[in-house]
C-alpha positions in Angstrom: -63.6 -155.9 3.7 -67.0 -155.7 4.7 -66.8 -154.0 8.2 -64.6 -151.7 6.6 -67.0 -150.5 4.0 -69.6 -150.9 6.7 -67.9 -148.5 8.8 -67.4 -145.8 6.2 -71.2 -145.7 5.4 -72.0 -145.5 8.8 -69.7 -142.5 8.9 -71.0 -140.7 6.2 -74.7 -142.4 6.6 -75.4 -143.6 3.6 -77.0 -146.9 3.0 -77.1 -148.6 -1.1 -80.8 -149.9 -0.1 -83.1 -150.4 -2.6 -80.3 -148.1 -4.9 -78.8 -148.6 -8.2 -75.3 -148.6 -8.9 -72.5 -148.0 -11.3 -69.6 -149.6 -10.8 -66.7 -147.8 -12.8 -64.4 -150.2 -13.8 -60.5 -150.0 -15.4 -59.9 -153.6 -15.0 -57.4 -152.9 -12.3 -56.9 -154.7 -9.1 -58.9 -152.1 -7.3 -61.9 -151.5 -9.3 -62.1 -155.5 -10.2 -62.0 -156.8 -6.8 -64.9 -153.8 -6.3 -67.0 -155.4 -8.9 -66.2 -158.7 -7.4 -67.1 -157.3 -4.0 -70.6 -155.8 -4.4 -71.5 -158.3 -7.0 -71.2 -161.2 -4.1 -72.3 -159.0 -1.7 -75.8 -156.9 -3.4 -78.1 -159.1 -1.0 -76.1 -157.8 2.2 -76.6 -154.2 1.0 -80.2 -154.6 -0.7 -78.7 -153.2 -3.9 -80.9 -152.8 -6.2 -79.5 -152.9 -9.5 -75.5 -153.4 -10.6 -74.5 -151.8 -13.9 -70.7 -151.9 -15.0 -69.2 -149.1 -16.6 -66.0 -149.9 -18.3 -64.4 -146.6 -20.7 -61.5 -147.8 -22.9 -59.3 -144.9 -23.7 -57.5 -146.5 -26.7 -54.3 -145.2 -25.4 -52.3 -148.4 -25.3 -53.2 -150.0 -28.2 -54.1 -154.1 -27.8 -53.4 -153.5 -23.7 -56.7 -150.9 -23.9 -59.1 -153.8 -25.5 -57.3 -156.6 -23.2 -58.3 -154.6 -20.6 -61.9 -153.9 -21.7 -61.9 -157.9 -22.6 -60.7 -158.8 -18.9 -63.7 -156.6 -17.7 -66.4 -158.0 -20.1 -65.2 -162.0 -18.8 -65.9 -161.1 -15.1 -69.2 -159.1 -15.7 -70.5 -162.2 -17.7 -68.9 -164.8 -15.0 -70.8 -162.5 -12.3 -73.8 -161.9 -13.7 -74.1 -158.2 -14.3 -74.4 -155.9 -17.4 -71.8 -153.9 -18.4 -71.6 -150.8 -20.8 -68.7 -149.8 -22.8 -67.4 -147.1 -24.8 -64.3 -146.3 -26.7 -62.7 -142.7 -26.1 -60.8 -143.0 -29.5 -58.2 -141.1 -27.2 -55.2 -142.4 -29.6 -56.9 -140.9 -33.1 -58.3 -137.4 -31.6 -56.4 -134.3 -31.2 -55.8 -133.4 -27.4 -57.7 -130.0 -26.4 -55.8 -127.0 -25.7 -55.3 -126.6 -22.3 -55.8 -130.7 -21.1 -52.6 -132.8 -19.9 -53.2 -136.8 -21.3 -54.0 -137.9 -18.0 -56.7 -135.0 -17.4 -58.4 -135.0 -20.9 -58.8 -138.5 -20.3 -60.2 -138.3 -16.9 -62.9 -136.3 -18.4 -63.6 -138.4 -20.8 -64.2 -141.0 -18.4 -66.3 -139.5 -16.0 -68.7 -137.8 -18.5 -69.4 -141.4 -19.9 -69.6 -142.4 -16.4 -72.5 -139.4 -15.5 -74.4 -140.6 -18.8 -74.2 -144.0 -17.8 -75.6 -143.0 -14.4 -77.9 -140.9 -15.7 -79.3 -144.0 -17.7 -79.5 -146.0 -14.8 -80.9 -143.6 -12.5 -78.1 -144.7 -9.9 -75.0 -144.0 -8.3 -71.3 -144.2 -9.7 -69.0 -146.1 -7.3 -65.5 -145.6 -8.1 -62.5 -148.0 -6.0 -60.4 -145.3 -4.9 -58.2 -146.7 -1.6 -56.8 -145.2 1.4 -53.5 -145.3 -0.8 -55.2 -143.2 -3.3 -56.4 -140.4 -0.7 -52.8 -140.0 0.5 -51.4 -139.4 -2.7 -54.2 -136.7 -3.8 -52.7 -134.7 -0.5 -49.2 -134.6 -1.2 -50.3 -133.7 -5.3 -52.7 -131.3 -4.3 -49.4 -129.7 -1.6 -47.3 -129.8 -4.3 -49.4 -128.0 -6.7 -50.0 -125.4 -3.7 -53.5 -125.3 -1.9 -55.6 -124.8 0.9 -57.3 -127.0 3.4 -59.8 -127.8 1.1 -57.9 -129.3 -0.8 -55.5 -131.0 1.4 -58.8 -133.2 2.6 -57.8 -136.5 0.2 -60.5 -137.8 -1.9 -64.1 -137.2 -0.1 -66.7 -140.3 0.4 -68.9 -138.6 -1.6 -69.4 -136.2 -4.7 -72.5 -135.7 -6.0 -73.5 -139.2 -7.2 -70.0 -140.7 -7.0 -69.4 -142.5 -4.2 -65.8 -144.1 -3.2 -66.3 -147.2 -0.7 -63.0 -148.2 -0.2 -61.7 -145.4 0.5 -61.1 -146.8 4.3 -58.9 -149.6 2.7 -55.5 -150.0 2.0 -53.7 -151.1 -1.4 -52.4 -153.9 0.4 -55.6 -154.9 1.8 -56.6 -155.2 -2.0 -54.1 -157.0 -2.9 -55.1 -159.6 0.0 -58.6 -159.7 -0.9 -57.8 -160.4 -4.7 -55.3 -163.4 -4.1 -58.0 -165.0 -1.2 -60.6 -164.8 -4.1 -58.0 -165.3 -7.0 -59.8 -162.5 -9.0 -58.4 -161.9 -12.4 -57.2 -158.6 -13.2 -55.1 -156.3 -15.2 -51.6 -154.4 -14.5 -51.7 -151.0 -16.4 -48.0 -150.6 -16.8 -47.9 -147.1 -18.0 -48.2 -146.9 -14.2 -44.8 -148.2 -13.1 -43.7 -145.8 -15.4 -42.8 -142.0 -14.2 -44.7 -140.4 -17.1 -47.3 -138.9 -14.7 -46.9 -136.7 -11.8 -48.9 -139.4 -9.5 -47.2 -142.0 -10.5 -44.0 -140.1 -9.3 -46.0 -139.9 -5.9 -46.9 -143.8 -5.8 -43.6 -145.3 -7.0 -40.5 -143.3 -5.3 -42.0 -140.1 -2.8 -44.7 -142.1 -0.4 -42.1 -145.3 -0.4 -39.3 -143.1 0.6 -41.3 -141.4 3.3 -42.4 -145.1 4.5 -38.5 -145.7 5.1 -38.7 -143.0 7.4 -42.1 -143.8 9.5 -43.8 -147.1 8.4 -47.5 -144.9 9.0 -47.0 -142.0 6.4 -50.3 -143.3 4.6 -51.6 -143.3 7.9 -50.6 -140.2 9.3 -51.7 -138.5 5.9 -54.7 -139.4 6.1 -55.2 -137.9 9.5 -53.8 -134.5 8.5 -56.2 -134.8 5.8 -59.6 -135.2 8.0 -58.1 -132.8 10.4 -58.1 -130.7 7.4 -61.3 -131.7 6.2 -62.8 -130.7 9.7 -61.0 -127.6 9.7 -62.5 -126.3 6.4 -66.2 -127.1 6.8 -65.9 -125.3 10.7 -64.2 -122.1 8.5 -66.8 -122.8 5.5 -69.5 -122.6 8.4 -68.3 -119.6 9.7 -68.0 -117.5 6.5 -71.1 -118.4 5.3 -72.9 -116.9 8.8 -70.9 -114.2 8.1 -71.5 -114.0 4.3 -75.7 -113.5 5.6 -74.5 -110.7 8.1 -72.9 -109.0 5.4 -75.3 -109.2 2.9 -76.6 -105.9 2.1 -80.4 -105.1 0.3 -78.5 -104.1 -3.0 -76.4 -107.3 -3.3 -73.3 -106.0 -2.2 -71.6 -107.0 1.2 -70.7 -104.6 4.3 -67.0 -104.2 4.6 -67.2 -103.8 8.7 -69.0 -107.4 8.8 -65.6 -108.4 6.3 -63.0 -106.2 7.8 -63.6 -107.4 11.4 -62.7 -110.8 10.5 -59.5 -112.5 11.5 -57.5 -112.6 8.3 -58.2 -116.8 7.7 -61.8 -116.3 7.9 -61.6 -113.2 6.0 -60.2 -115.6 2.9 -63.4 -118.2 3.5 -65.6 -115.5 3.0 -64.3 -114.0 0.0 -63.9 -117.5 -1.5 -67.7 -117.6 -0.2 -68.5 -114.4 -2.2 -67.2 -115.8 -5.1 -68.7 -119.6 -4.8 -72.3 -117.1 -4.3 -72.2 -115.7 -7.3 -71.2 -119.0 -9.6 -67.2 -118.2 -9.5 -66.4 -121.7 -9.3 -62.7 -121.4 -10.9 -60.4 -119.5 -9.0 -56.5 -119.0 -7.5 -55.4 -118.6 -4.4 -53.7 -115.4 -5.9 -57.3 -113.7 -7.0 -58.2 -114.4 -3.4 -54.9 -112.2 -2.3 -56.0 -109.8 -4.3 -59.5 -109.4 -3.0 -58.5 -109.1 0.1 -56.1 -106.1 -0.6 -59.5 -104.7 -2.1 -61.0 -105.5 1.4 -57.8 -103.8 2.8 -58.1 -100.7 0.5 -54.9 -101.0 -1.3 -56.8 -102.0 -4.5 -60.1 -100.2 -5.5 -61.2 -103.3 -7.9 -59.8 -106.2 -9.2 -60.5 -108.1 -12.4 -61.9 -111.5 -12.0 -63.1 -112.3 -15.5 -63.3 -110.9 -18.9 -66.6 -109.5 -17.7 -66.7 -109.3 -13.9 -65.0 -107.3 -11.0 -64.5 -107.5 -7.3 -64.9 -103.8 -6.3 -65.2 -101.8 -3.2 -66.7 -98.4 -2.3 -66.4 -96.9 1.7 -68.9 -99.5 3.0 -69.5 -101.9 0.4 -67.9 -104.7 -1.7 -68.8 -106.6 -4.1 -69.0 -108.7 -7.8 -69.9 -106.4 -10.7 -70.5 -106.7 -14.4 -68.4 -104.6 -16.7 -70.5 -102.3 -18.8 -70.5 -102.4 -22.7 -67.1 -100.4 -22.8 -65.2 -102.3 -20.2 -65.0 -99.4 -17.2 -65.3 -100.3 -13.8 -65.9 -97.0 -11.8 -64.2 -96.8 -8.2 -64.8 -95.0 -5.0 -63.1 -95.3 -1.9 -61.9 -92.7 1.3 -59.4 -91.1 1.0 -57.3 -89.6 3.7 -53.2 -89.4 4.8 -51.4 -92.9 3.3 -50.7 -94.8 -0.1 -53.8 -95.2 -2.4 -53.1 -97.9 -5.1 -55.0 -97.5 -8.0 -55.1 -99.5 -11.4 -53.6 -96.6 -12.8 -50.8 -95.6 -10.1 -50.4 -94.7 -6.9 -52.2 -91.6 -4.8 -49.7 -91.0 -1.4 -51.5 -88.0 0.5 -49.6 -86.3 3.5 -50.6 -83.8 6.0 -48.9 -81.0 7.0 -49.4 -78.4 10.1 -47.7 -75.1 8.1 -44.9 -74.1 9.0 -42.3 -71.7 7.6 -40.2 -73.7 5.7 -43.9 -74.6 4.1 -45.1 -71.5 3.4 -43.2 -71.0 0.8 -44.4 -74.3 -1.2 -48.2 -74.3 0.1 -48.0 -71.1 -1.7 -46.5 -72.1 -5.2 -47.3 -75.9 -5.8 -50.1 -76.7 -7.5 -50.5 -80.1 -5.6 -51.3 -78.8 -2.1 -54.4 -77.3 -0.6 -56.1 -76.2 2.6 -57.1 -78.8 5.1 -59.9 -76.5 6.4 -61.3 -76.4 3.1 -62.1 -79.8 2.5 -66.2 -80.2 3.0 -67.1 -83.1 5.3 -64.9 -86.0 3.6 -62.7 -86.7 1.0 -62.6 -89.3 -1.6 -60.5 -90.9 -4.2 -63.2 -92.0 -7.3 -63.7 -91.8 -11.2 -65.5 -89.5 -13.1 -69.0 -88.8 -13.1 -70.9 -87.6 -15.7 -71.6 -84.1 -14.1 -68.1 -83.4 -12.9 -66.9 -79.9 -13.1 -63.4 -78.6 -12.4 -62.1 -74.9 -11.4 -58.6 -75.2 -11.7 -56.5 -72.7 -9.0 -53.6 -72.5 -12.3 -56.1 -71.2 -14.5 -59.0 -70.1 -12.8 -61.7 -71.4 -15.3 -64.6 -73.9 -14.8 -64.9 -76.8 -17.4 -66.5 -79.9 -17.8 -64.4 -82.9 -16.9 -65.0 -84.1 -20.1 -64.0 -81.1 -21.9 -60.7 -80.4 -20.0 -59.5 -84.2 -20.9 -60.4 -84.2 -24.5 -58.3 -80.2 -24.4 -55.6 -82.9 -23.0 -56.4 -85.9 -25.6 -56.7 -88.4 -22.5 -57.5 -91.6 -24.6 -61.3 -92.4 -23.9 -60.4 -96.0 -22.3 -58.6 -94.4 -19.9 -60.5 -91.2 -18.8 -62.7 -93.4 -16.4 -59.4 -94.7 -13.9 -57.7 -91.4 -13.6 -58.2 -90.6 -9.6 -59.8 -87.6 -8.7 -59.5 -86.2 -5.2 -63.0 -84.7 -4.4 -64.9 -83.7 -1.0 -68.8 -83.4 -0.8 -68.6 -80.4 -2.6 -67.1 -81.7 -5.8 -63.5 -82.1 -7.4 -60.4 -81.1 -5.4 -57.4 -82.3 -7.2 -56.6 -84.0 -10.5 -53.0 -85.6 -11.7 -51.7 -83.2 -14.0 -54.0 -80.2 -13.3 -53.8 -79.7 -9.6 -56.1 -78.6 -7.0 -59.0 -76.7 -7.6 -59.3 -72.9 -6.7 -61.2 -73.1 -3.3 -58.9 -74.9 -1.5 -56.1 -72.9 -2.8 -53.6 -72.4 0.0 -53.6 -68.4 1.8 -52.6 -66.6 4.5 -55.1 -67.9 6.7 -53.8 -71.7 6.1 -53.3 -73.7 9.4 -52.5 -77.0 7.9 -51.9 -78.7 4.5 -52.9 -81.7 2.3 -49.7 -82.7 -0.3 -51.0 -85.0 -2.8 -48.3 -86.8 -5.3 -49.4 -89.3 -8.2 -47.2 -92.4 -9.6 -48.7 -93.4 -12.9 -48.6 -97.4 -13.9 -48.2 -98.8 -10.3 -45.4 -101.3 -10.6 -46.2 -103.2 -7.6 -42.9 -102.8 -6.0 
């Protein structure tokens, strides 16, 4: 047990000299043969102090204070002080949201923190090898990403997991040579819990088909491990690159990315500016901002991923919710939050001369000054409408169409350098009407409420 602890600490360099610690502890076979461990063994690691933390749920009536009883007997037989505190799990209403098994994880580890906090030391927990293996196959299940498909680190902030380079059975071995006492939670030889599922009938099967599974799971998992710090590492060299004076972050730094690391460094964007909680979905998403198939995207109540022709980046909302858009436009599907733009190009020809002339949704290529864009309104907008030839206030002509006023702000307009070209429902504006000089057209076409199909 010893060189196997040894050898993990070496790994991840980390020494408990001269430290305190908190041992968390269920009064299972794996977190008492912990306490049993370090307690015989603090000289060999020049521990400094040993606190036992023991949290008692109340979940299984007399078995929850048994438990808590079993913990107290081997503290005092070893020597060490030991803190308790009763969750009341079994009297409090669950929170909206929390599974049993999470709420009650949360529990734990915030009287865990306290108790740290207290003791100005570390929290070791006795997660195994065992315990790793199952966390990858939950997290696969669940759906996820490398990072999560890296088993239970060494180390999280002040928790620290030093057995994570031994097996169950190994425990079981070093509890029977000591003959430590300890308790058999049998809620988990039931299949109330997703892990338990895991532990008692999926990892067992597997091991009929290659004795090594835990093994061979645990290598996946550091290759994966490895694999996401190297992708980490490069997004976040990129992420400085990209970072622009304003904030934002250049889309040619973002663009040029393979697609892989593209997703590390939007998931870095979002880790930059405090997003901690996110789905592998709202990273799809981002990236079809990135891609310019999406303008913005919502990622909070108040916030936004949005783009612009060189920039992206995480905005507030303003105090009536509109997030304002502007992207190139040129031949191709625009999708918009409220539909989609298609614009096509067309050399004139005869069979178009007849509808450049008469539809109100196709204009002069040559007209167009310098580029074009797809954007919301702006507070000095003006439109000439070709259909009826007057100028008017943006403004003006949607309140003539009673446009609701949460809306107004994500109808596209087609404009150039010059101003407003094109808008749904009015048409193009009077100098880039189609005439006789006309080499070549621009059709543009609007789907409202994009279905995503």
């Amino acid at each position: 047990m010893i060189n196997k602890v040894d050898e993990l600490l070496s790994a991840n360099n980390f020494s408990f000299h001269n430290k305190n610690i908190v041992l968390a502890v269920s009064g299972g076979m794996d977190s008492m043969s912990m306490l049993f461990f370090f307690c015989k063994n603090k000289d060999y690691y020049k521990i400094k102090g040993i606190t036992v933390a023991h949290f008692n749920h109340n979940l299984r009536a007399i078995e929850s204070d048994e438990d808590e009883a079993a913990v107290r007997d081997l503290s005092e037989i070893l020597g060490v002080k030991l803190i308790t505190e009763n969750g009341n799990m079994d009297r409090l209403p669950k929170p909206k949201g929390y599974g049993t098994e999470s709420w009650a994880r949360e529990l734990r580890y915030e009287f865990l923190k306290r108790t740290a906090e207290d003791c100005s030391g570390y929290i070791l927990t006795a997660h195994t090898k065992n315990d790793s293996a199952e966390t990858v196959l939950f997290n696969l299940i669940r759906g996820t990403k490398f990072r999560g498909l890296s088993g239970i680190p060494f180390q999280y902030d002040n928790i620290i997991r030093p057995f994570l380079n031994i097996s169950r059975s190994e425990i079981e071995q070093y509890i029977t040579l000591h003959d430590i006492p300890y308790r058999t939670d049998l809620s988990n030889l039931t299949d109330d819990f997703s892990r338990n599922k895991i532990r008692n009938h999926i990892i067992p099967l597997l091991e009929t088909i290659n004795s090594k599974t835990t093994e061979h799971i645990l290598e996946f998992a550091e290759f994966s491990r490895y694999t996401d710090s190297y992708l980490t590492a490069i997004s976040q060299n990129i992420l400085k690159q990209a970072r622009t004076k304003t904030g934002d972050y250049s889309l040619n730094h973002i663009t040029s990315c393979d697609s892989l690391v593209k997703r590390y460094v939007l998931r870095a964007i979002l880790e930059e500016n405090h997003i901690e909680t996110y789905s592998a979905n709202l990273i799809s998403l981002m990236m079809d901002v990135v891609d310019s198939k999406l303008t913005s995207v919502e990622i909070s109540k108040d916030t936004y991923f949005t783009r612009d022709d060189t920039t992206v980046g995480i905005k507030s909302k303003n105090t009536t919710g509109i997030i304002p858009f502007r992207i190139a436009a040129d031949v191709g599907i625009h999708q918009l939050i409220l539909g989609v733009v298609e614009i096509e190009r067309y050399e004139l020809s005869e069979q178009l001369q007849q509808l450049s002339g008469t539809s109100q949704n196709t204009l002069d290529c040559d007209k167009i000054k310098e580029r074009m864009y797809l954007r919301s309104r702006e507070p000095s907008d003006t439109f000439t409408s070709m259909i009826r030839g007057q100028t008017k206030s943006i403004k003006k002509l949607f309140n003539e169409r009673m446009i609701p006023v949460e809306m107004r702000s994500q109808i596209p307009l087609l404009a150039d350098d010059d101003g407003i070209v094109w808008i749904p429902g009015e048409g193009i504006a009077k100098r880039v009407a189609v005439d006789s000089e006309t080499k070549s057209v621009y059709i543009i076409s609007f789907k409202e409420v994009y279905d995503g199909k």
